[in-house]
C-alpha positions in Angstrom: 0.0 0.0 0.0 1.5 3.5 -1.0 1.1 6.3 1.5 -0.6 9.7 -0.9 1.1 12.7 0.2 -1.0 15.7 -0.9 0.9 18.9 -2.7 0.8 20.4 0.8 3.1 17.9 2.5 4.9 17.4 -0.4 6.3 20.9 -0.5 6.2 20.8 3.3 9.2 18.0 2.7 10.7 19.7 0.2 12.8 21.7 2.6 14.8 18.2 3.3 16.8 18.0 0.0 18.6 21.1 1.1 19.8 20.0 4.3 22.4 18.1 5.8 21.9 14.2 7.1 22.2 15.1 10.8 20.0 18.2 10.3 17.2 15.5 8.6 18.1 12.8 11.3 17.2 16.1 14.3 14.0 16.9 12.6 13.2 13.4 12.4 14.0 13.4 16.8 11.9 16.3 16.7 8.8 14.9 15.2 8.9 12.0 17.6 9.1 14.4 20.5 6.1 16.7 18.6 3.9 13.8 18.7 5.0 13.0 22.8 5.1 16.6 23.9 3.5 18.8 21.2 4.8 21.6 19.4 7.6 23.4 20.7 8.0 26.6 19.1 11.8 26.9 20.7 13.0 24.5 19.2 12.0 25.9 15.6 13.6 28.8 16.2 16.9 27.7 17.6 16.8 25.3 14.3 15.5 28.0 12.2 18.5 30.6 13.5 21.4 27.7 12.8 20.3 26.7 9.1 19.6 30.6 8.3 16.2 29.9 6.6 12.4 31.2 8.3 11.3 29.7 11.5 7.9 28.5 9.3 10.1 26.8 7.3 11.4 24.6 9.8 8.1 23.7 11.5 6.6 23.4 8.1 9.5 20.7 7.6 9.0 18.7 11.1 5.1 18.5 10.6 5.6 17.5 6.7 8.1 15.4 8.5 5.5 14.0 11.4 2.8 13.2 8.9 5.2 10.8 7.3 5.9 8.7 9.9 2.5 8.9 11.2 0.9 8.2 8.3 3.7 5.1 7.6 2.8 4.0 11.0 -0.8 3.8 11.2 -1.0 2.2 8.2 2.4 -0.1 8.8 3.2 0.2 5.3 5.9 -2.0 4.6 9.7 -1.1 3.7 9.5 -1.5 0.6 6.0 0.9 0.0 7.6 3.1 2.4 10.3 3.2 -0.2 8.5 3.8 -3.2 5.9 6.2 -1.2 9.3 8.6 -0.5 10.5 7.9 -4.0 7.8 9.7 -5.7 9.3 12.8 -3.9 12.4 12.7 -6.1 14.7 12.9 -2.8 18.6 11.6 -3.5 19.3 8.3 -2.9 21.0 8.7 0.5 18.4 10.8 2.0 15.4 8.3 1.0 17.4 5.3 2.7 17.8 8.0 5.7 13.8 8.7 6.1 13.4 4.6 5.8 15.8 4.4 8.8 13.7 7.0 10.4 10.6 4.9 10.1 11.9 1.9 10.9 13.5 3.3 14.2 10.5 4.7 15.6 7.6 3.2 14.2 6.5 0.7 17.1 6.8 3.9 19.5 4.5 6.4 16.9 2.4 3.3 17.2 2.3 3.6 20.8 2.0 7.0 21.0 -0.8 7.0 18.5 -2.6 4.1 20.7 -1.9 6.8 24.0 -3.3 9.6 22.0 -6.2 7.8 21.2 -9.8 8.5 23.0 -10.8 5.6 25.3 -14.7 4.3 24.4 -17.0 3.2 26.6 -17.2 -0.6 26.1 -19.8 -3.3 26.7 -20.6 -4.9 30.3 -24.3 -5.9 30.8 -27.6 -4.9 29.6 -31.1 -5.1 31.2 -34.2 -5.1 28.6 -38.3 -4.7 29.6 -41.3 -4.7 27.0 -44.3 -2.3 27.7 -47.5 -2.9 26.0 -50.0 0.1 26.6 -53.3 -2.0 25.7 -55.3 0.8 26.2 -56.2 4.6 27.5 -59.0 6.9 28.4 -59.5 8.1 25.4 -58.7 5.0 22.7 -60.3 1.7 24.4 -58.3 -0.7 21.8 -54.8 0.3 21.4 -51.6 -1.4 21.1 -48.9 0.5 22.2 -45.3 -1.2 22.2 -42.0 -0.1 23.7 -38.9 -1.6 24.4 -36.8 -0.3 27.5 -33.1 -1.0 27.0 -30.7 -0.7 29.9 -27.3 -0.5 29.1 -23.8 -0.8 31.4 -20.8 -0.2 30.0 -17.1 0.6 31.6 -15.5 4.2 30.7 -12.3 4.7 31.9 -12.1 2.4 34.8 -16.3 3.9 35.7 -19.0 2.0 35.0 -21.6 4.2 33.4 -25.6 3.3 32.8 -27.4 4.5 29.9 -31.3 4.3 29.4 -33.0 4.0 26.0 -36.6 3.3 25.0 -37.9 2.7 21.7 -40.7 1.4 19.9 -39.7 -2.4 18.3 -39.8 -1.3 14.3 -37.0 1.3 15.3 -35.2 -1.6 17.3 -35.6 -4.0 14.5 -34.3 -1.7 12.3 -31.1 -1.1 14.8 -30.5 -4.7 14.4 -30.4 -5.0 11.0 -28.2 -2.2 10.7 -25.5 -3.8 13.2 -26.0 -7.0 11.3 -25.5 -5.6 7.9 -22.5 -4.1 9.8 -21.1 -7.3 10.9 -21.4 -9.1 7.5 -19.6 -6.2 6.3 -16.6 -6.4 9.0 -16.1 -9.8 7.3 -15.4 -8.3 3.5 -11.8 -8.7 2.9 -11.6 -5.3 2.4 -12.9 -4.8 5.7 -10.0 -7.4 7.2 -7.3 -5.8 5.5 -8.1 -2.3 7.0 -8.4 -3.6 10.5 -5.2 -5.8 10.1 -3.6 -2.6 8.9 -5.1 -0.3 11.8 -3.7 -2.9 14.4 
């Protein structure tokens, strides 16, 4: 799978050509430490006063930078697609087998990172269920009301949490088949390949 950089990031990373190795290996220690600790506008002006070029330029660089090695590592594109997604860039030789290092060097920890970064879902513990059937009311004699009262636990952050829901059963018939369809489609190959990729 090739990583798509748009014209953006591209010229973003077109600031790297005209650098020296160590000065590409210290943006590439600075986009690790973007993604742990956020920006650091110190740091891109220190950098920016030692190459002699505009402090935008230098952050514009590290997040082109960042967005490579994210990108490679979310998707754990392989060396070799890592290789031909930089190549389209038309870097040297040398400096495409430097980002490669890069990537390999820190991708299990932008993995981690990513997985920290990440917003923690409620998930499933129990659920409670009750059908109500209004048979009738002052004013209709022969009605058939249904609803369906869901109770659902789930764990949020170490909490459990309780949400309510009542609906009538067509709406909840529905919700079924729409979480079934959604299942079969988990099982698509498509489907497999994306969460293989995403894990």
């Amino acid at each position: 799978m090739l990583l798509e950089l748009s014209e953006e990031h591209r010229e973003h990373l077109a600031f790297l050509p005209g650098v020296d190795r160590a000065v590409v290996a210290e943006f590439g220690r600075i986009a690790v430490e973007f993604l742990r600790r956020g920006s650091n506008p110190k740091i891109y002006e220190g950098a920016a006063r030692k190459l002699n070029v505009s402090r935008d330029t230098v952050q514009h660089g590290v997040e082109g930078l960042t967005y490579l090695l994210t990108e490679s590592s979310k998707l754990m594109i392989s060396e070799l697609d890592f290789q031909d997604s930089v190549f389209v860039l038309g870097f040297s030789e040398e400096l495409n087998r430097l980002l490669l290092q890069l990537y390999l060097d820190n991708r299990k920890e932008i993995r981690t990172i990513l997985s920290e970064l990440a917003p923690g879902l409620p998930s499933y513990h129990s659920l409670e269920w009750r059908l109500d059937a209004q048979l009738a009311s002052r004013s209709l004699r022969q009605q058939i009301k249904p609803s369906v009262t869901i109770k659902l636990h789930l764990h949020e952050n170490g909490d459990h949490t309780t949400r309510v829901l009542q609906t009538d059963p067509a709406t909840l018939l529905h919700l079924v088949q729409q979480l079934e369809q959604a299942l079969g489609e988990m099982k698509t190959k498509h489907c497999r390949r994306v969460v293989r990729n995403i894990k």
